[in-house]
C-alpha positions as CSV (number, residue, x, y, z in Angstrom):
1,X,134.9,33.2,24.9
2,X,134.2,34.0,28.1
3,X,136.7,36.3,29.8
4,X,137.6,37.0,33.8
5,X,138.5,41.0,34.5
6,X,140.3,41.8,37.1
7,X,141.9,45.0,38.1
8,X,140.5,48.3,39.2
9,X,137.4,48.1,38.0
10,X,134.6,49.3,40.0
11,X,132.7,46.1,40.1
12,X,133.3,42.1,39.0
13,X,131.9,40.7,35.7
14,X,130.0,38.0,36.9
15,X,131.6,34.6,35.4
16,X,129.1,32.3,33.4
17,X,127.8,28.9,35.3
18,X,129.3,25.4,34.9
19,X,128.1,24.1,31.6
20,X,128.7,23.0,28.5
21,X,130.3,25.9,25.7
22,X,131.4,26.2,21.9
23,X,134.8,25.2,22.4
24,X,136.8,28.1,21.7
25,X,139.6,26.6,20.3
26,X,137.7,26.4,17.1
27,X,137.7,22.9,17.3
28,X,133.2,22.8,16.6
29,X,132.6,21.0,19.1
30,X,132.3,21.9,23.1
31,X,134.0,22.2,26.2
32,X,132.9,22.2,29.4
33,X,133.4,25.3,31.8
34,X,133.7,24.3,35.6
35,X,132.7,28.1,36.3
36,X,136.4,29.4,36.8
37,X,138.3,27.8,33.9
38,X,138.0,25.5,31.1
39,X,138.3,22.0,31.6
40,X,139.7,18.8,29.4
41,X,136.6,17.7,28.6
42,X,135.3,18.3,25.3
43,X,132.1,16.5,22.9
44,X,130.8,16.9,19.4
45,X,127.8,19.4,18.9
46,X,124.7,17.4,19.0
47,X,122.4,19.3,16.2
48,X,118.4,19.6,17.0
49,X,116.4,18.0,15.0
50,X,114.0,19.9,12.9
51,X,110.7,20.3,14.9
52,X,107.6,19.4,13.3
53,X,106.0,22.2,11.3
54,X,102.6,23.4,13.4
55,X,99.5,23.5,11.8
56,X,98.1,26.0,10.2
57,X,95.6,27.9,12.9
58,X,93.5,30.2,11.2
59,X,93.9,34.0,11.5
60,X,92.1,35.5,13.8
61,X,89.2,38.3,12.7
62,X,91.1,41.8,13.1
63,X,90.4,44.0,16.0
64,X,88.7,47.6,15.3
65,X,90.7,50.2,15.4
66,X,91.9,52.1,18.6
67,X,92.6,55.5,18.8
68,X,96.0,56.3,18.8
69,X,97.3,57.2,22.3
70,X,99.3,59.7,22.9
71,X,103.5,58.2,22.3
72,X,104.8,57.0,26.0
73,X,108.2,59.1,26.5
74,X,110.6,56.9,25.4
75,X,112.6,54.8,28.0
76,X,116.0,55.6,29.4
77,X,118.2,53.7,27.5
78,X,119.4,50.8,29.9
79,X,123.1,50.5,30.7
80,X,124.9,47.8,28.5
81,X,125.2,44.5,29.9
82,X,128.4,42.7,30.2
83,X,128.9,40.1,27.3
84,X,128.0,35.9,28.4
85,X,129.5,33.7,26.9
86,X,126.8,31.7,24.2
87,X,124.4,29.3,25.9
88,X,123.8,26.2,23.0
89,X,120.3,25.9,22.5
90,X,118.6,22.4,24.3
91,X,117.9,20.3,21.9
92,X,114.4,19.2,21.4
93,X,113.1,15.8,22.7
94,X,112.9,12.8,20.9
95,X,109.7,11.7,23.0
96,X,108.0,14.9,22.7
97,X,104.1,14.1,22.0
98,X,103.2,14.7,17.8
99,X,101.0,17.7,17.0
100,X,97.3,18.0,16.8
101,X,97.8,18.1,13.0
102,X,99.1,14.3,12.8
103,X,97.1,12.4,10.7
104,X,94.5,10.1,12.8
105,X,95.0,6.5,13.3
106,X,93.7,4.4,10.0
107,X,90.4,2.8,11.0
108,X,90.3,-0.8,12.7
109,X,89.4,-3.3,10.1
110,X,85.9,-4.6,10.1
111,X,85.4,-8.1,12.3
112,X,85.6,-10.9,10.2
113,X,82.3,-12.2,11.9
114,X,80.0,-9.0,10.7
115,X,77.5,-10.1,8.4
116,X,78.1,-10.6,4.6
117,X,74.2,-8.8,3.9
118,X,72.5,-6.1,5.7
119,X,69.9,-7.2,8.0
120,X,71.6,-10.7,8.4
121,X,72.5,-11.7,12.4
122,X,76.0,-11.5,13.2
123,X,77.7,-15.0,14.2
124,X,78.9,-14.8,17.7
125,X,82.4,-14.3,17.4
126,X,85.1,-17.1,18.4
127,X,87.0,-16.6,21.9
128,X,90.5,-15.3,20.3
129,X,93.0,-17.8,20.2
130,X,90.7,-20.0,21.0
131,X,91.0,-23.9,19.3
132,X,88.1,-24.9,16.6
133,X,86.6,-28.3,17.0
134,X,84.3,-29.9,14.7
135,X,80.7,-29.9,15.8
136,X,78.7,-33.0,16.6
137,X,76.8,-34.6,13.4
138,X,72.8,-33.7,13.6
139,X,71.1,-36.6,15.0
140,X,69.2,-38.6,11.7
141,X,65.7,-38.1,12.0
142,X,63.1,-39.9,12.7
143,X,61.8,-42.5,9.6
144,X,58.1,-41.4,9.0
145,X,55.2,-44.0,10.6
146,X,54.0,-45.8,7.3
147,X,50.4,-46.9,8.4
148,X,48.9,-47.9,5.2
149,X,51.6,-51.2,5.3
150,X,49.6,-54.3,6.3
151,X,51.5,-56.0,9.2
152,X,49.3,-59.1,9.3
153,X,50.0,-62.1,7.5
154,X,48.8,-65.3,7.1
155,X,52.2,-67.2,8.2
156,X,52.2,-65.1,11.4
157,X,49.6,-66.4,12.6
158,X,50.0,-70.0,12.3
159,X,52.8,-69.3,14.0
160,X,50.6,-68.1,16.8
161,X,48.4,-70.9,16.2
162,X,50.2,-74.1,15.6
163,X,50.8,-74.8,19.8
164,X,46.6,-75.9,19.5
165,X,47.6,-78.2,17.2
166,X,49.8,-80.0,20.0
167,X,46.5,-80.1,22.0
168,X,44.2,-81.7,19.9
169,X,47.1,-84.4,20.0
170,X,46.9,-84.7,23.5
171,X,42.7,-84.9,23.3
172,X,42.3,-87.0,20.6
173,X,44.8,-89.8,21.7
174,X,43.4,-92.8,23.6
175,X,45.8,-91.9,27.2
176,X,43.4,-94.1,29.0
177,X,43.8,-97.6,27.6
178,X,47.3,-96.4,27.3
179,X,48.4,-95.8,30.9
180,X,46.1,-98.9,31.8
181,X,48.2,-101.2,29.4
182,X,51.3,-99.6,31.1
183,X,50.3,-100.1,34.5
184,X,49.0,-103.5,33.9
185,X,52.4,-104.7,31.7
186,X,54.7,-103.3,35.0
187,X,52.4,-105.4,37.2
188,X,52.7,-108.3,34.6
189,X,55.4,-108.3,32.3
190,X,55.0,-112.0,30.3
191,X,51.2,-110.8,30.2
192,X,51.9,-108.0,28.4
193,X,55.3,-108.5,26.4
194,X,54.8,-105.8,24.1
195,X,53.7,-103.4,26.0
196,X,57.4,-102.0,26.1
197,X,57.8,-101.4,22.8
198,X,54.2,-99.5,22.5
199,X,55.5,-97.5,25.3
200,X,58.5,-96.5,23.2
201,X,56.4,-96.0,19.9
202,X,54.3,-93.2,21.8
203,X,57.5,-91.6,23.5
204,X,59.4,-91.6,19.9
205,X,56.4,-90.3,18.4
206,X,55.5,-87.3,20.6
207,X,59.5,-86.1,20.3
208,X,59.0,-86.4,16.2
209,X,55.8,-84.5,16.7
210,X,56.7,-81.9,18.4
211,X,59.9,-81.4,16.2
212,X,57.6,-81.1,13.3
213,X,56.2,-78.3,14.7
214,X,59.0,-76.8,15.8
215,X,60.3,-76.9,12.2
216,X,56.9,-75.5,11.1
217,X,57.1,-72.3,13.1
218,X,60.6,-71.8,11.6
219,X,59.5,-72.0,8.4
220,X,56.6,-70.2,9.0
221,X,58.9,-67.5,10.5
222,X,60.9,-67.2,7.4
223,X,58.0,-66.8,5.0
224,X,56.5,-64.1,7.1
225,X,59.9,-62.4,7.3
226,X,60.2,-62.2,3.4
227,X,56.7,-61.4,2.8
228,X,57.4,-57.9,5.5
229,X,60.2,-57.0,3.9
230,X,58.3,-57.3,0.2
231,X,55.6,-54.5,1.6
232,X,58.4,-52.4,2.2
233,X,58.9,-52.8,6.0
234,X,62.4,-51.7,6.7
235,X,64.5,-54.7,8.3
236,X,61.9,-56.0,9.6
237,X,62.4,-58.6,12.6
238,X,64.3,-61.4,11.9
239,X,63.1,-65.3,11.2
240,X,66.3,-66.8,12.7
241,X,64.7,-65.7,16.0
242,X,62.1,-68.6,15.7
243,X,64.8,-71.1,16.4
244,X,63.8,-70.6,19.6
245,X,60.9,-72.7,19.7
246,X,63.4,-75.3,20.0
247,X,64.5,-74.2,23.7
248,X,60.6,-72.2,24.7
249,X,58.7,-74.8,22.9
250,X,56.7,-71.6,21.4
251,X,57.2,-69.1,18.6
252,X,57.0,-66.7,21.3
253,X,60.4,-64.5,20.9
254,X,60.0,-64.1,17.4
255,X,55.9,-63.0,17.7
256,X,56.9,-60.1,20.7
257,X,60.4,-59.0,18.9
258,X,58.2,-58.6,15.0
259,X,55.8,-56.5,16.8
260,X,58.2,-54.5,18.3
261,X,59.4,-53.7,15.0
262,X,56.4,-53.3,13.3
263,X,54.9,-50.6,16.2
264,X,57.7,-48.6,15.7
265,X,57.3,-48.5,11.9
266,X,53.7,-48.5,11.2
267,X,52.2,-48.1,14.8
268,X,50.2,-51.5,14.8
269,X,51.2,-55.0,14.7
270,X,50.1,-56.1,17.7
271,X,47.4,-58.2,17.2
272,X,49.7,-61.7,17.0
273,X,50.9,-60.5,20.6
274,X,47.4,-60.9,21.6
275,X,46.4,-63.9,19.8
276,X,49.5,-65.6,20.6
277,X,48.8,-64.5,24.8
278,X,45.3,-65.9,24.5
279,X,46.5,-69.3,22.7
280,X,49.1,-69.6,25.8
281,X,46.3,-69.1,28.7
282,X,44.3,-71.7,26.5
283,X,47.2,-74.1,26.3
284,X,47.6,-73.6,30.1
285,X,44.0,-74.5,30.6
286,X,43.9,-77.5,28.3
287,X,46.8,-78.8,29.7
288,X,45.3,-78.4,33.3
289,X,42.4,-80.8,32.3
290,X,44.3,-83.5,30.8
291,X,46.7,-84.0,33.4
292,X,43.2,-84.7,35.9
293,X,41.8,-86.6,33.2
294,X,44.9,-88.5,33.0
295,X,44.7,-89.4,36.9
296,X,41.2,-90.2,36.9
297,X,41.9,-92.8,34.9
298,X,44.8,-94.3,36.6
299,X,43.0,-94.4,39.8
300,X,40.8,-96.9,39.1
301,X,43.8,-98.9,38.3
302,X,45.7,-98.1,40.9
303,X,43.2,-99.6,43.2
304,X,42.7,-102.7,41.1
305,X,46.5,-103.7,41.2
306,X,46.6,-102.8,44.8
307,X,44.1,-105.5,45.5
308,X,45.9,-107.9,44.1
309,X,48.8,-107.1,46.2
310,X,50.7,-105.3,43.7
């Protein structure tokens, strides 16, 4: 307890600073001192926790031996100093750092993207918390080119050929008497009073003709169609094309689409392309000639009924 002299001494005791004492009332806990006198204010004792035991640290090797020196005269005994009033001890800080001696931090676990086997790459590893997303489907490759399939078939290329047979129609009818018995029966219609219906006979019968053959390169189509897929061309191009015809007046779509096809599959087929190109020049050509032909003969005519004033 800390005490206050007064009196005749020779000097003061000096009094302890303002702090916090063991209450000396008994109490256990403390009481604060304002530096003259104790105060109101008291708390329970706040015990330190046990510090960490330090590591061992090995001993250090002994030091030789010294000579004794001679014994220092002993010091003049120091007068006494006047009793202070106990200080608690500070207890130790929560925060204080742990010892060299703590046990290391375990080991981070391995990535989940290291290889399974040495030696095998590592798969780039995904951005973290990043979303997966299904990858695109590899693209289907390529169908090897099959060039020991025969492309060429012997519907195909009557297809390409059947237009000729619509020339030799046009060369080996009479046009000549024709267009003269026309001209003559619209110059003199109770001369000629069945010239009308011949007129009508060739009409209907050109239009039936050329549906026939329309039909034929249909058909034609079809069997050429079936006989492709039976050499093991995979869908080949289809016969429904050579309808057609019916609007071209030529098997042309369904020749150019089949080669198509076929080049892509076996890299040939396109010899009907080029049979079908020269049968059109020919056609062009043929054609050409009949129409002079066909005015050659209907000058002479011409003249004739003019000079009868027609």
């Amino acid at each position: 307890m800390p005490t206050h002299h007064r009196g005749n001494d020779m000097t003061d005791t000096p009094t302890p600073p303002e702090g916090w004492y063991p209450d000396p009332a008994g109490t256990g806990g403390l009481r604060r001192w304002n530096g003259t006198a104790w105060t109101d204010e008291v708390r329970a004792r706040v015990d330190a926790p046990a510090a960490p035991e330090a590591p061992a640290v090995p001993e250090a090797p002994a030091a030789p031996a010294v000579p004794e020196a001679s014994a220092a005269p002993e010091a003049s005994a120091a007068p006494a100093a006047p009793d202070l009033p106990e200080v608690p001890e500070a207890p130790a800080s929560f925060g204080a750092e742990p010892s060299l001696g703590a046990s290391a931090a375990p080991a981070a676990p391995a990535s989940p993207g290291a290889p399974a086997y040495p030696g095998t790459p590592a798969p780039a590893a995904a951005y973290p918390g990043g979303t997966a997303y299904p990858t695109a489907p590899a693209a289907p490759t390529a169908a090897p080119v099959r060039r020991d399939i025969p492309t060429g078939t012997v519907w195909i290329w009557l297809v390409v050929a059947l237009p000729l047979l619509s020339l030799a129609v046009l060369f080996l009818f009479d046009w000549n008497t024709y267009v003269q018995e026309s001209l003559y029966a619209s110059a003199f219609p109770e001369a000629a009073p069945y010239a009308a219906s011949s007129s009508l006979a060739v009409t209907a019968g050109a239009s039936i003709a050329s549906f026939v053959l329309a039909g034929l390169i249909v058909l034609f189509s079809y069997l050429d169609w079936r006989q492709l897929r039976a050499r093991g061309i995979q869908n080949p191009f289809h016969w429904a094309f050579g309808f057609f015809v019916l609007l071209l007046s030529s098997g042309a779509v369904y020749i150019i689409g089949r080669a198509v096809v076929l080049r892509r599959q076996t890299g040939k087929g396109l010899g009907p392309v080029w049979g079908w190109i020269a049968v059109t020049i020919i056609t062009i050509v043929a054609v050409s000639i009949w129409v002079v032909m066909l005015f050659t003969a209907m000058i002479p005519v011409i003249e004739e009924l003019q000079s009868y004033g027609y």
